[in-house]
Structure formats: structure tokens, C-alpha cells
C-alpha positions as CSV (number, residue, x, y, z in Angstrom):
1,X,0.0,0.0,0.0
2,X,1.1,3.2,-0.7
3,X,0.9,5.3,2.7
4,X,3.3,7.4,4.4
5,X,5.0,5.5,6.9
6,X,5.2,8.5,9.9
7,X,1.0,7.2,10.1
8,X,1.6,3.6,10.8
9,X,2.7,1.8,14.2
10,X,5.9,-0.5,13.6
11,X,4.4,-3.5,13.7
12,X,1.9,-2.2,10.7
13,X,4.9,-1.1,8.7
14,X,6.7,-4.2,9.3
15,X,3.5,-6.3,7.6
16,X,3.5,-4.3,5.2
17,X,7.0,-4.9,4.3
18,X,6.7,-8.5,4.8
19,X,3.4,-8.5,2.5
20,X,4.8,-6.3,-0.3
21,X,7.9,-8.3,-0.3
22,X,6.3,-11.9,-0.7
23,X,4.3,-10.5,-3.3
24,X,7.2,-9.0,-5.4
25,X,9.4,-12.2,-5.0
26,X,6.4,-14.1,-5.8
27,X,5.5,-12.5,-9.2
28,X,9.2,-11.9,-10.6
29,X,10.9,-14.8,-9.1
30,X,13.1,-11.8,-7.7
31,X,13.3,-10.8,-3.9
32,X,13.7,-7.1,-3.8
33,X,17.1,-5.6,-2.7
34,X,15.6,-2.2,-2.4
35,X,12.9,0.1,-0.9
36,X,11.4,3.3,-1.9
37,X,9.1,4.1,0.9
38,X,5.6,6.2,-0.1
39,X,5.7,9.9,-1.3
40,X,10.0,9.5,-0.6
41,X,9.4,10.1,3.2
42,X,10.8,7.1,6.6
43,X,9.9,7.3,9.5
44,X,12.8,6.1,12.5
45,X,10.9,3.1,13.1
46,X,10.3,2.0,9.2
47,X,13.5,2.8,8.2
48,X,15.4,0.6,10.8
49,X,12.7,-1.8,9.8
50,X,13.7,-1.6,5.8
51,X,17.5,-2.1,6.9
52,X,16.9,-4.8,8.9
53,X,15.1,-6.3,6.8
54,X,18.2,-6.4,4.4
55,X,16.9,-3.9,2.3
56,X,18.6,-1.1,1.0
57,X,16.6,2.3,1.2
58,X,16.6,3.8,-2.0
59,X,15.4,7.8,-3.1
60,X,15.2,9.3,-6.4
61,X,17.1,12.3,-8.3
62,X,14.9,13.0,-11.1
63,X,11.1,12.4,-11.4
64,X,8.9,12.6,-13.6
65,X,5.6,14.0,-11.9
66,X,4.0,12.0,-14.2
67,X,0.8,11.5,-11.6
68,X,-0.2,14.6,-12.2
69,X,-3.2,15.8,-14.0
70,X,-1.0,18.0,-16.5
71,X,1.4,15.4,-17.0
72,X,1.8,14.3,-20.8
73,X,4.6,12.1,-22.5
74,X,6.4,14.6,-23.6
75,X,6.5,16.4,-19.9
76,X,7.0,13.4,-18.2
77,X,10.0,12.6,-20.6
78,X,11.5,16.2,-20.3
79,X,11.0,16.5,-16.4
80,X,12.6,13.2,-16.0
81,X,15.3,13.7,-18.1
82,X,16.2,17.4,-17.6
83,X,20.1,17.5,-17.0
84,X,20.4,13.6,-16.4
85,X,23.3,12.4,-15.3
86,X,25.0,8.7,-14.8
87,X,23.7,7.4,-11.2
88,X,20.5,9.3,-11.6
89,X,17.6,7.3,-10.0
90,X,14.4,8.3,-12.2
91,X,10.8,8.1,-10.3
92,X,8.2,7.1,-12.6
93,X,4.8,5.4,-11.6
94,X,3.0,2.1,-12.8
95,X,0.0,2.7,-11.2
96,X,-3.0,5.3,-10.6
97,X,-4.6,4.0,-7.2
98,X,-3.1,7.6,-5.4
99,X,-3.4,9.7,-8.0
100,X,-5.2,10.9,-11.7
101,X,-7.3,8.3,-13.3
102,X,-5.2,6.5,-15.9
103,X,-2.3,8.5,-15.9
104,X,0.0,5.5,-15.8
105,X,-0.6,5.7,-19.7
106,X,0.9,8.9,-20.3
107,X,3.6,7.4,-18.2
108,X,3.9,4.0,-20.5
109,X,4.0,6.2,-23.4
110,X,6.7,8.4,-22.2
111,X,9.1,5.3,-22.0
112,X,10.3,5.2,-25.4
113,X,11.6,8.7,-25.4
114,X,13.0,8.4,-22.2
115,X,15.5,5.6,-22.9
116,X,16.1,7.2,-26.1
117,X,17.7,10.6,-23.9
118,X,19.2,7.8,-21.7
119,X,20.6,6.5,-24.6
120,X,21.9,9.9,-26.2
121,X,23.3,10.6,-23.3
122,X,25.6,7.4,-23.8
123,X,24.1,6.6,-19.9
124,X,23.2,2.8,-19.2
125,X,19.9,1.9,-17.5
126,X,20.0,-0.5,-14.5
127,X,17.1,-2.5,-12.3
128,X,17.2,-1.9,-9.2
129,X,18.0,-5.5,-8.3
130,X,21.5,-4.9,-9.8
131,X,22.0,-1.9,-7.7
């Protein structure tokens, strides 16, 4: 779930870390090396949580604000790429359950002109399991 982690009591934050990472493993054979938490924000308790956990927290230099009502592809792929640099960590959502209707799309349709500035850049993308 996507909720800012300075709401929940420990013990809620540390489900929802167990939950989220069963069900990542679970549906890309992967377990997740990272954590993002909600809106970019720990609290004490859910940070110590994520690293004990194993789990290395992980933030973001460029994003994308591509759950926005304004956001297009073209502004999604500008704002995300503006003065990208190698190690950049680029926020970009797959979802639309916190934010506009359907703006996932304009965020799938951004994609291809994003890793063709990545790619102009001579810059490498990475998954975050290889971090």
C-alpha cells in the first residue's frame, strides 16, 4: 500500500513490508534488494525496519511527476530527463490508485523517449535488483 510511513505503528509497517515483499518475489521470481518508501518520506521506526530487513533504502534524483493531472509524454519525458546524469535514480509510476485516473498511460507512453535521452546521453539503464 502506498501510505506514508510517519501514520503507521511499527508493527503495521513491518507487515507491510513482509506483504509487499512476498508478493514482489512471488510474481518476478526476484526478492527485492531495495525500498522506496511512499511519497520518498521514513519514519525512524520503518527505516530501521527496511534495513533490517536487508533492504537497502533507496530515493530518487529526477522524477517525472507523471501522476499529475497536467502530465503528458512529452513532460514526463522532459522533467525526468532534464540534466540527467549517470547514477540518476528516475521516479516514474505504474499505477494510478493515489493519484489521476489513468495517468499511468501517459507514463507507458513516455518510455520510449526516455531511454532514447538515456541512450543519447551514452548513460546505461539499470534495475534496481542490480544496484
Amino acid at each position: 500500500r502506498h501510505r506514508t510511513l510517519l501514520r503507521l505503528r511499527p508493527s503495521t509497517v513491518a507487515d507491510d513490508l513482509d506483504r509487499g515483499h512476498a508478493a514482489i518475489a512471488e510474481a518476478t521470481g526476484v526478492a527485492p534488494a531495495v525500498h522506496r518508501p511512499p511519497y520518498g518520506i521514513y519514519s525512524p521506526p520503518g527505516l530501521r525496519l527496511v534495513r533490517e530487513g536487508g533492504w537497502t533504502p533507496l530515493l530518487w534524483s529526477r522524477w517525472g511527476h507523471d501522476w499529475a493531472r497536467r502530465a503528458t509524454p512529452a513532460s514526463i519525458a522532459r522533467d525526468v530527463t532534464e540534466q540527467l546524469d549517470a547514477g540518476d535514480v528516475l521516479l516514474l509510476h505504474d499505477a494510478d490508485d493515489y493519484s489521476v485516473p489513468g495517468c499511468w498511460r501517459a507514463t507507458a507512453a513516455a518510455l520510449p523517449e526516455i531511454l532514447g535521452r538515456i541512450a543519447a546521453r551514452g548513460l546505461n539503464t539499470v534495475t534496481a535488483g542490480s544496484l
